[in-house]
MIVO-267738 format. One line per field, with one value per residue: residue in three letters; x, y, z of N, C-alpha, C in turn. Coordinates in pm, whole numbers, plus 32768, in hexadecimal, padded with zeros to 4 digits. Layout:
N
r [Ala,...]
n_px [X,...]
n_py [Y,...]
n_pz [Z,...]
ca_px [X,...]
ca_py [Y,...]
ca_pz [Z,...]
c_px [X,...]
c_py [Y,...]
c_pz [Z,...]
This chain:
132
r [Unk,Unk,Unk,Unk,Unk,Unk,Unk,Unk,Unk,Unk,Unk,Unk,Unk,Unk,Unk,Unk,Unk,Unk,Unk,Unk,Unk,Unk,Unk,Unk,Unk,Unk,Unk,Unk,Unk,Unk,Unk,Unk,Unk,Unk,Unk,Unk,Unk,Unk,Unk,Unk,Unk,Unk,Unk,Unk,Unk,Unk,Unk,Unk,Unk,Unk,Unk,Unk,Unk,Unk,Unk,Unk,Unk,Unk,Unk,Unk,Unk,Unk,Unk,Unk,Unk,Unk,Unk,Unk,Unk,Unk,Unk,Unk,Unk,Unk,Unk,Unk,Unk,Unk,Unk,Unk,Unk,Unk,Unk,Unk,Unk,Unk,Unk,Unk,Unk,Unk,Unk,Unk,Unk,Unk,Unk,Unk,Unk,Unk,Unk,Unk,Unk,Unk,Unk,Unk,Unk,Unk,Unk,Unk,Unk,Unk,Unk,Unk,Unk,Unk,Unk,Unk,Unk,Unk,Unk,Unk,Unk,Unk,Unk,Unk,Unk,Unk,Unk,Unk,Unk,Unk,Unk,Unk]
n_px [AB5A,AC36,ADB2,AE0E,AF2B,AFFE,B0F7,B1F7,B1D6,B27E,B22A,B235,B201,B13B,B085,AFFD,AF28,ADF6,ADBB,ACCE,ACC0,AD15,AD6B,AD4D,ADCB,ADF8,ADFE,AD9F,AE08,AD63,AC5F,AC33,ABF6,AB07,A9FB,A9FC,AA94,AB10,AC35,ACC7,AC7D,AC5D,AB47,AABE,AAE7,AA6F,AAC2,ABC4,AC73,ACE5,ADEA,AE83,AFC2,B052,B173,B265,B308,B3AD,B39A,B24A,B1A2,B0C9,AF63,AE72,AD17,AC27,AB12,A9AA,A8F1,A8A5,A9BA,AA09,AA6B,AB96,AC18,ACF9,AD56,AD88,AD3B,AC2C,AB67,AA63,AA12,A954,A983,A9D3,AA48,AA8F,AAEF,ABC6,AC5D,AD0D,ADED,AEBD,AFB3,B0E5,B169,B163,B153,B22C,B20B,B148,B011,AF5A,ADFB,AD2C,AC1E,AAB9,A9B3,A8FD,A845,A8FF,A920,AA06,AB1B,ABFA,ACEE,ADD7,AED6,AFBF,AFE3,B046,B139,B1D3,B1AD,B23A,B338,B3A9,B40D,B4D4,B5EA,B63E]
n_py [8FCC,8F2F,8F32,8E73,8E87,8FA2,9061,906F,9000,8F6A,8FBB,8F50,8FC9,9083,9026,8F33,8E27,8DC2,8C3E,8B49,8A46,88FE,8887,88F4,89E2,8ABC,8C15,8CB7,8DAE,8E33,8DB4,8DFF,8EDE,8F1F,8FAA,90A2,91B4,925E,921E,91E3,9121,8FF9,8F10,8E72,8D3E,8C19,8BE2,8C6B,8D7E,8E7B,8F80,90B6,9153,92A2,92B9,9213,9122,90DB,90DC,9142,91EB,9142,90C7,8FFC,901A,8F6A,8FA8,8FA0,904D,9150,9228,9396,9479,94F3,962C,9646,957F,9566,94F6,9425,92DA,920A,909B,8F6C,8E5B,8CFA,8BEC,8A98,89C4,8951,89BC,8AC4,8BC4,8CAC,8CF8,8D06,8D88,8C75,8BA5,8BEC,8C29,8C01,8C7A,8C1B,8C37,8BEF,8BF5,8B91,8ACF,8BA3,8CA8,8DD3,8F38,900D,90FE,9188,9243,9375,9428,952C,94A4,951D,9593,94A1,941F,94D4,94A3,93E9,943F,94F9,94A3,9453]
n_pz [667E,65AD,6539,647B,639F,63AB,6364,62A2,6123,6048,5EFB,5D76,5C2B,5C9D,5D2A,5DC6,5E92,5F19,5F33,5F4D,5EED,5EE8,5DF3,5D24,5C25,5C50,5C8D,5B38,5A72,59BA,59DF,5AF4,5AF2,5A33,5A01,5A87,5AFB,5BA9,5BB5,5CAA,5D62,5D1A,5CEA,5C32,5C4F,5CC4,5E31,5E17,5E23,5DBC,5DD6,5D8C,5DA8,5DD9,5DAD,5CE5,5D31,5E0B,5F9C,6065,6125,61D9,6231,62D8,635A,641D,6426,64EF,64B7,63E0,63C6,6404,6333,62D2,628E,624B,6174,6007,5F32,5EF1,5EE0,5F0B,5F34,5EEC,5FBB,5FAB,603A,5FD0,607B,6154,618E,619B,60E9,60FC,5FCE,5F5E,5DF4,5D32,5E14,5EA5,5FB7,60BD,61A3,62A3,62A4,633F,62DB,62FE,622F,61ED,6180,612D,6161,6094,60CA,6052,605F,5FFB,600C,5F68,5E5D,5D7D,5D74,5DE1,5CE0,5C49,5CC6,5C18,5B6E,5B95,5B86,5A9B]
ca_px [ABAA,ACC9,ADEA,AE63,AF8F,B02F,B19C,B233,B1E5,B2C2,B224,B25D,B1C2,B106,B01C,AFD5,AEB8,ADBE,AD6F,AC8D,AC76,ADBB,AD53,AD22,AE28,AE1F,ADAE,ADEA,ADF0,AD03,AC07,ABFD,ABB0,AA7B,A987,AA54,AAB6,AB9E,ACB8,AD15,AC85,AC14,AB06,AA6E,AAF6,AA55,AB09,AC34,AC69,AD8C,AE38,AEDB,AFF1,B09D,B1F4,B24C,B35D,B3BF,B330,B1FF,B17E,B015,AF27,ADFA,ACCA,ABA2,AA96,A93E,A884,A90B,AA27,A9E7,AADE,ABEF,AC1E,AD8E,AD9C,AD71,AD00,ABE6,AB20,AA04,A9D6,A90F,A9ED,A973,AA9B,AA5D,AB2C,AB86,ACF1,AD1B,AE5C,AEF1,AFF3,B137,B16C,B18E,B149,B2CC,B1F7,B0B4,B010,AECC,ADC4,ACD6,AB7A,AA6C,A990,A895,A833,A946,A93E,AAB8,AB0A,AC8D,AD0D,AE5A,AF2B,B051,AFFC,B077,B1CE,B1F9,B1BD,B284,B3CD,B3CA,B470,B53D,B66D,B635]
ca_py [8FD0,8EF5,8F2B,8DE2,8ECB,901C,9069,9088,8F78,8F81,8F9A,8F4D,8FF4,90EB,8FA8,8EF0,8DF5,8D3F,8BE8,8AE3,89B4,88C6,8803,8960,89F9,8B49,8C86,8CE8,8E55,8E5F,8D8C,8E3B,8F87,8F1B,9004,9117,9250,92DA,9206,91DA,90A2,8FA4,8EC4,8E09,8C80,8BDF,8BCA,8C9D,8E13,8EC3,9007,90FF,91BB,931E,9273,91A1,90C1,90EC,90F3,91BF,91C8,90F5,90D6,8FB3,8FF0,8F1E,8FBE,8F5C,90A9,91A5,92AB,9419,948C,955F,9694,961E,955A,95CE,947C,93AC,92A2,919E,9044,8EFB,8DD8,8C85,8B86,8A2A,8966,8973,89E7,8B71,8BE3,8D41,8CD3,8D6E,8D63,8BCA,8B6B,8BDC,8C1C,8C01,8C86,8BDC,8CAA,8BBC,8C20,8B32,8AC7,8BEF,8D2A,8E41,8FBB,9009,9163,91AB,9305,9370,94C0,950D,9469,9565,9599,93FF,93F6,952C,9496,934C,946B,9544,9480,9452]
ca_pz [6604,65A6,64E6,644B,636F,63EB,6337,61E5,60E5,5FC7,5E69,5D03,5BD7,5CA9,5D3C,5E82,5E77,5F67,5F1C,5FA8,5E96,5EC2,5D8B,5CB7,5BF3,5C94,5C2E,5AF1,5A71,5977,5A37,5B73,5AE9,5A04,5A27,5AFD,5AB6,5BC8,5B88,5D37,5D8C,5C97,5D42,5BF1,5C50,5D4E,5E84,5E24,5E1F,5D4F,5DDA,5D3C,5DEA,5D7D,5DAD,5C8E,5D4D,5EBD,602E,606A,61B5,61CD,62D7,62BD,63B1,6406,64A1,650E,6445,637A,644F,63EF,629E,6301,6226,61FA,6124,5FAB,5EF5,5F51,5EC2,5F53,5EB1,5F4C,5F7E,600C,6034,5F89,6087,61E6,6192,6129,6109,60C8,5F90,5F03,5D75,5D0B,5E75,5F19,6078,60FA,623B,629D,62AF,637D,62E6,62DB,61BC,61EA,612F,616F,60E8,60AA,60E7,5FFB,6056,5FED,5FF8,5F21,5DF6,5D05,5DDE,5DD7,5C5F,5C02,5CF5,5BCB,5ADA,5BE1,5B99,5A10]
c_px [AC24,AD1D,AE6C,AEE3,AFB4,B0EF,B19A,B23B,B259,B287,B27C,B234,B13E,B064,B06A,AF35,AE65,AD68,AD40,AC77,AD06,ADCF,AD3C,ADC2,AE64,ADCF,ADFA,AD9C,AD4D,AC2F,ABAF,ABD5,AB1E,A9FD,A9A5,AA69,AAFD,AC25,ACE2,AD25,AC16,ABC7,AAA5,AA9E,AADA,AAB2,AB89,AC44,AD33,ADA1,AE8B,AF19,B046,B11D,B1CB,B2A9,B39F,B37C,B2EF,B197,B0CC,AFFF,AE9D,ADB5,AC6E,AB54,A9FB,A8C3,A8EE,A951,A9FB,AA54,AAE8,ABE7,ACBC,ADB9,AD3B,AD12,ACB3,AB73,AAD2,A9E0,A999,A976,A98C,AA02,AA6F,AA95,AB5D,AC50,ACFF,ADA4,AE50,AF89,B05E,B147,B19C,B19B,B1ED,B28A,B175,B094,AF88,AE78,AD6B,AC1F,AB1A,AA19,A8F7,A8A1,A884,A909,A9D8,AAA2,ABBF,ACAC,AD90,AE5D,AFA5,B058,B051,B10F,B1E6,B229,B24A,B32F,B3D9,B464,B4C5,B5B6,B6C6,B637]
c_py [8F76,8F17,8EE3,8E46,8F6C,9022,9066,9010,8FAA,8F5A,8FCD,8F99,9020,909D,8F60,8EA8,8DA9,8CD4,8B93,8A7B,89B2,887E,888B,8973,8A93,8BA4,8CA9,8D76,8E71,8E22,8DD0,8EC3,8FAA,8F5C,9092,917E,928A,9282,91EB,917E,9044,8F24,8E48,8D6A,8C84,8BB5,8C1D,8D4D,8E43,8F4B,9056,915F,9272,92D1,91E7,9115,9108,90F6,9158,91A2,91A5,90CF,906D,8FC1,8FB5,8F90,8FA1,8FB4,911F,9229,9311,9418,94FE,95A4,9653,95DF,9591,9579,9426,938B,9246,9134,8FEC,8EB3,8D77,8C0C,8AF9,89AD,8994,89BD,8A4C,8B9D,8C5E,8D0D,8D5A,8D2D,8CB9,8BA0,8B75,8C06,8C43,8C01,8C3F,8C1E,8C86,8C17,8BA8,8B3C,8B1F,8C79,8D9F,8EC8,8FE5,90BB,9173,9243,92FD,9412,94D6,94C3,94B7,9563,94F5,9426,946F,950D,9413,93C1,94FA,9509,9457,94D4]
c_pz [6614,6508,64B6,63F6,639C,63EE,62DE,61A5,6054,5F67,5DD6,5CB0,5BED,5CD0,5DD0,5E3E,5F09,5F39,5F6C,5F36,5E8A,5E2D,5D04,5C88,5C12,5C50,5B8C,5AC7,5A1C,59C7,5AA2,5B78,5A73,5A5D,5A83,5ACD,5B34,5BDC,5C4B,5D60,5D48,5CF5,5D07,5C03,5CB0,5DAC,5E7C,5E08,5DFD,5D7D,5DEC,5DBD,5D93,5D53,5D41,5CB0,5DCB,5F37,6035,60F9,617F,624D,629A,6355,63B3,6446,6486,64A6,6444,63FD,63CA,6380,62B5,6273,6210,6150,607F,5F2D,5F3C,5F07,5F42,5EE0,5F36,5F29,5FCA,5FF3,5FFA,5FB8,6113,6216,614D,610C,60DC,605B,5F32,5E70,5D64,5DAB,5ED9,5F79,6058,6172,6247,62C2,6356,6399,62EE,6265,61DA,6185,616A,60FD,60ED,6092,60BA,602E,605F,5FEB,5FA4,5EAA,5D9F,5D32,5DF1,5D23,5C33,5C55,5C66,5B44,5B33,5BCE,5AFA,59CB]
C-alpha cells in the first residue's frame, strides 16, 4: 500500500477533486454526477472524480491509499461509495477548489476501483450554520 496524501486538505463548497486531463476543464458538478444517485463521489467525466465533503469550507483531515486489491471496510466509517476511475494521463493529482494545491497522486493509466469513505458528514455540514 502507498499513501501518496495523509493530512488535512482544505476545502471549498463542500468539494475536493481528482483530476488527470491537464488540457480538460475539470470536473464540473453536474457532469460528474450523471447517472449517480448517492451524491459522495461523482465519477461520470473521464479521468476525473468529484468529492463531496460534510464541511462546506475548512480543513478536513484526508487520507489517499493505493493498494494492489481491495483492503477489508472498516465498520467506522458511516459513508461509503465505490466508483471505477481510469486516469487519461500520466499526471493524477488530488486538487483543492480552482486548483489552490495539488498533491500528486502517482496512479498510472490503468483501471482503478476507488473506494470514498467518509465519517461526519452531517456534523461538517451542520458546523456551516453554527455561527449563523
Amino acid at each position: 500500500m502507498r499513501t501518496p496524501v495523509d493530512g488535512e486538505v482544505f476545502v471549498h463548497y463542500s468539494q475536493i477533486c481528482v483530476e488527470s486531463d491537464p488540457d480538460g476543464d475539470g470536473a464540473d458538478l453536474e457532469g460528474a454526477f450523471a447517472g449517480q444517485s448517492a451524491g459522495l463521489c461523482g465519477a461520470g467525466i473521464p479521468g476525473a472524480l468529484w468529492l463531496s465533503t460534510g464541511l462546506h469550507t475548512g480543513d478536513v483531515p484526508f487520507r489517499v491509499e493505493v493498494h494492489d486489491q481491495a483492503p477489508p471496510l472498516d465498520d467506522a466509517w458511516e459513508d461509503v461509495v465505490e466508483v471505477s476511475f481510469r486516469p487519461v494521463s500520466a499526471h493524477t493529482v488530488l486538487m483543492q477548489w480552482a486548483g489552490e494545491d495539488t498533491w500528486e497522486l502517482g496512479l498510472r493509466q490503468v483501471d482503478y476501483r476507488v473506494r470514498y469513505c467518509a465519517r461526519g458528514m452531517d456534523e461538517g455540514d451542520k458546523a456551516r450554520y453554527a455561527d449563523g
